[in-house]
PLY file of the C-alpha trace (Angstrom):
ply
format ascii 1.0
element vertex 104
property float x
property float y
property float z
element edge 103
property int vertex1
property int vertex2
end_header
43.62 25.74 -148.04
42.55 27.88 -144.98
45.10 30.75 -146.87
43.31 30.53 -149.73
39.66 30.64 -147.87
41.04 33.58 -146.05
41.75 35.40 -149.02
38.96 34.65 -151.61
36.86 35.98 -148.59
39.11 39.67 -148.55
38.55 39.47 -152.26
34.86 40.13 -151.55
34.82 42.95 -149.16
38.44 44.22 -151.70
38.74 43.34 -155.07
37.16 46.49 -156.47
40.48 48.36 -155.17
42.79 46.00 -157.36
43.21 46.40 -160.99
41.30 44.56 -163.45
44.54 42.22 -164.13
45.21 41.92 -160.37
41.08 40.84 -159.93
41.45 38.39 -162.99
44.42 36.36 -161.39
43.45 36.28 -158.17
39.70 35.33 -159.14
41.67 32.54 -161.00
43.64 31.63 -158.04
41.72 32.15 -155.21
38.01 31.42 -156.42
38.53 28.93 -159.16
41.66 27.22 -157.28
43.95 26.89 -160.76
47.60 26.66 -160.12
50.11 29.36 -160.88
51.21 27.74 -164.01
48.00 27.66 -165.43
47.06 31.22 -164.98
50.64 31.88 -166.42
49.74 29.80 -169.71
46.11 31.37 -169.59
47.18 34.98 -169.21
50.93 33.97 -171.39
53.31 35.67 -168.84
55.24 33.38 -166.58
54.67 31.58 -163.73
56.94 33.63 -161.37
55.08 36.90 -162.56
51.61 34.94 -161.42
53.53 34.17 -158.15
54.45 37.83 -157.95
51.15 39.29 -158.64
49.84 36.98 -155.78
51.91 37.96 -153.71
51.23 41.37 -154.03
47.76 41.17 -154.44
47.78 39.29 -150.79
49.82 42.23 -148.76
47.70 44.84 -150.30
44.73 42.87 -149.34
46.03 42.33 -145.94
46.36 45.78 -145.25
43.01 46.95 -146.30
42.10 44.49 -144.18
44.06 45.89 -141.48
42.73 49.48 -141.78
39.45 49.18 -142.72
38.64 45.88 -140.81
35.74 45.02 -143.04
36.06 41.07 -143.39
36.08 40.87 -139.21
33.41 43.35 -138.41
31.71 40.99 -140.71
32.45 37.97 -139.12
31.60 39.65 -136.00
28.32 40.12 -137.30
27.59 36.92 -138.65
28.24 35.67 -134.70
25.67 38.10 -133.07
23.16 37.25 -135.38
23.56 33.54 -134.75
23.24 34.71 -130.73
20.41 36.94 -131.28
18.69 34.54 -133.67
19.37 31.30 -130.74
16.44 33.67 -128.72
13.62 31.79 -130.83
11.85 34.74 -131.68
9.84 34.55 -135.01
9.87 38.66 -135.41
13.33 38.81 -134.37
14.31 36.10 -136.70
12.82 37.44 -140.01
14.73 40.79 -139.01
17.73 39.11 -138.59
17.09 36.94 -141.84
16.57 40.34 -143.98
19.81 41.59 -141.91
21.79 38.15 -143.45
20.62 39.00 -146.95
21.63 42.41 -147.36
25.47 41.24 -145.51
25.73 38.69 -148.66
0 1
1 2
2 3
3 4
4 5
5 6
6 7
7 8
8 9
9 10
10 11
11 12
12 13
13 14
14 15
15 16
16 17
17 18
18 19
19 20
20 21
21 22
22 23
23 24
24 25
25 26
26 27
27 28
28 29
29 30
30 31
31 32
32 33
33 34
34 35
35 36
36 37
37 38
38 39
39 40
40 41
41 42
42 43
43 44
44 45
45 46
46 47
47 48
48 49
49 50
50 51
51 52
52 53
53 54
54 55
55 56
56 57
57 58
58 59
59 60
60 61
61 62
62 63
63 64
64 65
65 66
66 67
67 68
68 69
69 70
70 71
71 72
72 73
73 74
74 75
75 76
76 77
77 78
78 79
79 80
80 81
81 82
82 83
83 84
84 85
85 86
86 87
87 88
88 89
89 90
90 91
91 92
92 93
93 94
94 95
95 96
96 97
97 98
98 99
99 100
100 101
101 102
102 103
């Protein structure tokens, strides 16, 4: 499940790189957890080209991931804002709130 986690995550720093079909069956996948064959019955191809598409769809994420490094400089974020914000500073902390809402 962690796989899948991973990867509807890289989907939303990514997906605007992958083609409307690759988008739709990995949204299906990934983000609304349906199994291969019933994207395959859904989209009427077959269950190894859903497999195939997924597969694809993860290396290419995986290496926009590893060249642009978006998802981890993200996460990296997320962690020094959860430091800074541990300082109990009011002004600091509505900064760091607007800062949260404009990563999401």
């Amino acid at each position: 499940m962690t796989n899948k986690i991973y990867y509807n995550a890289l989907l939303d720093f990514y997906s605007p790189l992958l083609t409307e079909k690759q988008q739709a069956i990995c949204d299906e996948y990934f983000r609304n957890d349906n199994t291969l064959q019933e994207i395959a019955d859904e989209e009427n191809i077959s269950r190894a080209a859903v497999g195939d598409m997924i597969k694809r769809c993860k290396d290419e994420l995986d290496e926009y991931e590893s060249k642009l490094n978006l998802y981890a400089s993200y996460k990296k974020r997320l962690q020094i804002y959860d430091r800074i914000k541990s300082f109990k500073n009011k002004d600091i902390n509505v900064l760091i709130d607007e800062c949260l809402e404009i990563e999401e």
